[in-house]
C-alpha positions, 0 to 999 in steps of 0.5 A: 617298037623293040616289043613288036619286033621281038613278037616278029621274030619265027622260032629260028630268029628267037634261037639266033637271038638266044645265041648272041645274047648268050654271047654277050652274058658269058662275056666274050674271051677279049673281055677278060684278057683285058683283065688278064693283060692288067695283071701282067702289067702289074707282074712286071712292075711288081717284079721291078718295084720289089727288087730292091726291097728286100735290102733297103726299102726304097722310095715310093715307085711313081704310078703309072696309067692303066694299070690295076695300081701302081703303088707298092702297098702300105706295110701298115699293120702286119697279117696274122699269118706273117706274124705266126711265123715270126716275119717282120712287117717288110717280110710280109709284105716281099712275101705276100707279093710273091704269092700274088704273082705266083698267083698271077703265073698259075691263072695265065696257066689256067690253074684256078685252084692254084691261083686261088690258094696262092692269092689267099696266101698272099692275102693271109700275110697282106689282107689289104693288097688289093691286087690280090683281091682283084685277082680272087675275082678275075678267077672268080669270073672265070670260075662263074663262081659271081657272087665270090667274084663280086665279094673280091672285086668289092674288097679290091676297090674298098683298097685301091678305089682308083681302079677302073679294071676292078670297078669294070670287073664288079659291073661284070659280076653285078651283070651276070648275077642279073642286078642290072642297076648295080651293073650300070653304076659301076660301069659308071664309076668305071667311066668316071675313072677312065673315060675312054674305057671301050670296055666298060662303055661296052659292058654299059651297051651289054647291060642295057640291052638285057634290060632291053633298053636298046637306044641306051645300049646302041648309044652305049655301043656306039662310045665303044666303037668311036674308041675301038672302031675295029671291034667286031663283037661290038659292031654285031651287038650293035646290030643286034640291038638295031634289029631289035629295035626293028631297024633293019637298016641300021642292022644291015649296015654294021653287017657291011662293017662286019664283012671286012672285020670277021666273017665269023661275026658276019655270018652270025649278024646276017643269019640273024637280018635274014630271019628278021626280014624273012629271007 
């Protein structure tokens, strides 16, 4: 049925098509400001946890949910560039955390050079702080430079396999370097960790539906809905993969939805059901 609703479509349905689709392969701002708010969050507890450290080194800072990680990494083994330059090993380590969040700063100030250079510092002096890793990639994603940005998100799981963020952040970069199955794995894997992720659940429907899969991409959306019911963007994909299905019911129903969440996103949704009934 989604075949024979696609061979429906007039020129200007298939461009309103091309349109939100490229929506959901660029990932919209919201996406990555999940990352970006993962990595403020660890800004502040860094900050908080390495006070102390540099005078006496204090007892491991419990962890706390929904953040990249929540552990002060382990000074196992000392980086070649602390060693260069005569640090000892809890040197190293305040050091290296200090060009990660500097890192942190420069990307927020949408300084991806900068934030680049300083998280390889950081990583020079501490190759298996996996916050740094996790932020080459979030620059990486916004830099579409995929295949580096697939390599860090690697590097911070092969660190910290507990993060959802840097498992939702690989199935981004699967997605977009059009290796859908692998996408969906580490959506997955996501989702193991975090069950109510809407992002990930979100990033599922996304992949799915670029496979054309569209019941496993509507099934998808709707996980993402029933944890974030307010979220326009999804509501359109949503509709989007109603139409295609040919389900113009369905469709015209996340279109009410849509009227009182964003008009913008409405719009688009109903220029699209206008077309596919040929109004």
């Amino acid at each position: 049925m989604a075949e024979a609703a696609e061979e429906r479509l007039d020129p200007r349905t298939a461009e309103l098509v091309e349109r939100m689709q490229k929506q959901i392969e660029e990932r919209s701002e919201r996406a990555l400001e999940h990352l970006r708010r993962a990595a403020a969050d660890e800004l502040a507890f860094r900050r908080a946890a390495m006070a102390p450290a540099a005078a006496a080194a204090p007892e491991a800072p419990a962890r706390c949910p929904g953040s990249v990680s929540r552990s002060v990494p382990s000074i196992e083994g000392e980086g070649r560039a602390g060693q260069e330059q005569g640090m000892d090993r809890d040197e190293q380590t305040v050091e290296a955390i200090g060009q990660h969040l500097r890192g942190v700063r420069h990307r927020q100030e949408g300084q991806w050079e900068e934030a680049l250079g300083a998280q390889r510092r950081a990583l020079a002096l501490r190759p298996d702080l996996a916050e740094a890793h996790y932020e080459v990639g979030v620059v990486n994603l916004e830099l579409r430079r995929h295949a580096e940005a697939l390599a860090a998100f690697r590097s911070a799981i092969e660190h910290d396999p507990d993060s959802a963020e840097a498992q939702y952040g690989l199935a981004c970069a699967y997605r977009h370097l059009g290796q859908y199955g692998q996408a969906l794995a580490a959506c997955g894997e996501a989702l193991r960790l975090r069950p109510a992720y809407a992002l990930a659940w979100e990033e599922t429907g996304s992949t799915y539906g670029l496979m054309k899969e569209y019941p496993n991409a509507i099934q998808a959306f709707r996980e993402a809905l029933a944890l974030e019911p307010h979220n326009a963007r999804v509501h359109c994909a949503l509709g989007h993969a109603h139409v295609m299905m040919g389900d113009l019911t369905a469709a015209a129903e996340e279109l009410q939805v849509l009227e009182e969440l964003d008009q913008q996103v409405a719009d688009l949704l109903r220029a699209l059901l206008s077309s596919a009934t040929g109004g």
